[in-house]
C-alpha positions in Angstrom: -101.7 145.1 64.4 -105.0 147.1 63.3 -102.3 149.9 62.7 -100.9 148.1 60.3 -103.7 147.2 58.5 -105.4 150.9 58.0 -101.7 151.6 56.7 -102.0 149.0 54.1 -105.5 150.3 53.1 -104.0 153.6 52.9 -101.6 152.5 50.9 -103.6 150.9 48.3 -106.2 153.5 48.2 -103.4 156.0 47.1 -102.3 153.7 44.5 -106.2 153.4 43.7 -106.2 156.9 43.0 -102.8 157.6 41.6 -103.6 154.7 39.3 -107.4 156.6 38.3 -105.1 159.8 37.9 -102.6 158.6 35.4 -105.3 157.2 33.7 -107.2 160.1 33.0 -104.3 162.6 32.6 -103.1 160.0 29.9 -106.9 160.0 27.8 -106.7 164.0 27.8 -103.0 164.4 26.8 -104.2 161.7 24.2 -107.0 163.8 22.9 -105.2 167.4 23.3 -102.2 165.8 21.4 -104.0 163.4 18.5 -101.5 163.6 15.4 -103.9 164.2 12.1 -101.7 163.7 9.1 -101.4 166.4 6.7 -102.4 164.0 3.8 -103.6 160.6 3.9 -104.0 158.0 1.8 -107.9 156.5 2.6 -108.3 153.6 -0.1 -105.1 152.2 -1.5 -106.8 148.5 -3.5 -106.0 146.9 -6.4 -109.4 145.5 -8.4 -108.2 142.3 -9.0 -105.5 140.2 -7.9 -105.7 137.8 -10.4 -105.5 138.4 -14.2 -105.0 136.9 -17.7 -101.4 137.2 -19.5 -101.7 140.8 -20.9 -104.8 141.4 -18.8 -105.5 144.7 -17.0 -106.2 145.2 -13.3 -106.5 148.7 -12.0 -105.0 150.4 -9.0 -107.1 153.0 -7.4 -106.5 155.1 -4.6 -107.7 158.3 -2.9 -105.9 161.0 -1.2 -107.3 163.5 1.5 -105.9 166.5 2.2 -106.0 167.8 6.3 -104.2 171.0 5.7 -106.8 173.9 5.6 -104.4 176.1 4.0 -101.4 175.0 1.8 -101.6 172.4 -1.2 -99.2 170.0 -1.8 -97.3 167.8 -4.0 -97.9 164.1 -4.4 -96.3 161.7 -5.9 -96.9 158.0 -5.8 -94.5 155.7 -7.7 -95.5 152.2 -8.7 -92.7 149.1 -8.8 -92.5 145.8 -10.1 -91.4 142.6 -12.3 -90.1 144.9 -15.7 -93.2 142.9 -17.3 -95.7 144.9 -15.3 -96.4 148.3 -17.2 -99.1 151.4 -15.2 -100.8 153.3 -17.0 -103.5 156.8 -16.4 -106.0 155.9 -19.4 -104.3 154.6 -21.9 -101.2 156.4 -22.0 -98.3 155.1 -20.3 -97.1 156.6 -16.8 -93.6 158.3 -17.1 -90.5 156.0 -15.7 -87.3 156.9 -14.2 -85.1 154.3 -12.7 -87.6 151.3 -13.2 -90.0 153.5 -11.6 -93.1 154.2 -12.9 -95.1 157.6 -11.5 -98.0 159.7 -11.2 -98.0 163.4 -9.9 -100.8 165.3 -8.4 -101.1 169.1 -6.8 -103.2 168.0 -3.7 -105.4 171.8 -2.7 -106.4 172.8 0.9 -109.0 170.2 2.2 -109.4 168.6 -0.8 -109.4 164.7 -1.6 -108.9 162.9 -4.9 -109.3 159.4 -6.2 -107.1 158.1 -9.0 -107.2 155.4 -10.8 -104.0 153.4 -12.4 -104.4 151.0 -15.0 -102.0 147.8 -14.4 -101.0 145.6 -17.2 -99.0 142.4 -16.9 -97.2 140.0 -19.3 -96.0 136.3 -19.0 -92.7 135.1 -20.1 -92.9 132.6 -23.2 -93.3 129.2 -21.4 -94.8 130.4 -17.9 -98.1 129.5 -17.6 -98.5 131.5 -13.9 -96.6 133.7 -11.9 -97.1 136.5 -9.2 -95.5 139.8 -9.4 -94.7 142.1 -6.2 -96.3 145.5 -7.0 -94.8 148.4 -4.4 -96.7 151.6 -4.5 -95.1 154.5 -2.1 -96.6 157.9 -1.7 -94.7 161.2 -1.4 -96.0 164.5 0.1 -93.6 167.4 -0.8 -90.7 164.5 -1.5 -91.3 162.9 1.7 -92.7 159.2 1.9 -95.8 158.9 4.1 -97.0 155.6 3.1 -96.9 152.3 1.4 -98.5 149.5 0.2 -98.0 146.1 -1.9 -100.1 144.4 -4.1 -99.3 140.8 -5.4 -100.9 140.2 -8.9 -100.9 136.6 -10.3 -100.8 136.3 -14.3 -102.1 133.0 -15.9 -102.5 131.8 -19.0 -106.1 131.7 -19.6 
């Protein structure tokens, strides 16, 4: 019967150890491995989420660039109701497809904050609404990351 016993407590103190193993090996191929993204988007807010009928919010986000040696291209296109307009200052953001857009030539380890200026409109007899605003970034034409924004417009 002892036999059996110092068996079991083999047993278990090889799983002990397999289990203290497995743990580590996992915590260094996690560290040795750790995916950094070639650009990142670190602040993505909108200002206010709440404005008056053809009030002005603003977008602003900032981009960081991991890649010690090649720049990139960014693009971030902004969606929504066809009553929200974006603009960079006062000028309006160039469409396509319903799409409004803003470009940017990201450098080697560089970052860069942006800011978008949102206006929004009510339809005659609304007195408040919210509008779905979808902003995707685009490194090199590939997506990366998104975000949405709902922006309520009253009538003050």
């Amino acid at each position: 019967m002892s036999r059996g016993l110092a068996d079991y407590g083999n047993l278990i103190f090889t799983l002990a150890v397999a289990l203290v193993f497995i743990a580590v090996l996992s915590l260094v191929a996690n560290s040795l491995f750790r995916f950094t993204p070639t650009v990142e988007v670190t602040d993505c807010s909108l200002t206010s989420d709440t404005i008056n009928n053809n009030g002005l919010t603003t977008i602003t986000f900032t981009l960081k660039s991991n890649d010690k040696n090649d720049a990139h291209t960014i693009r971030v296109e902004f969606s929504s109701h066809p009553l929200v307009t974006f603009m960079l200052g006062s000028q309006l953001l160039p469409k396509e497809n319903d799409i409004w857009y803003y470009t940017e030539n990201l450098n080697p380890d560089a970052s860069h904050t942006q800011s978008i200026k949102v206006s929004a409109s009510l339809e005659s007899g609304i007195a408040k609404l919210s509008y779905r605003i979808t902003v995707n970034f685009y490194r090199d034409g590939n997506q990366f990351y998104d975000k949405n924004f709902d922006l309520t417009v009253k009538r003050p």
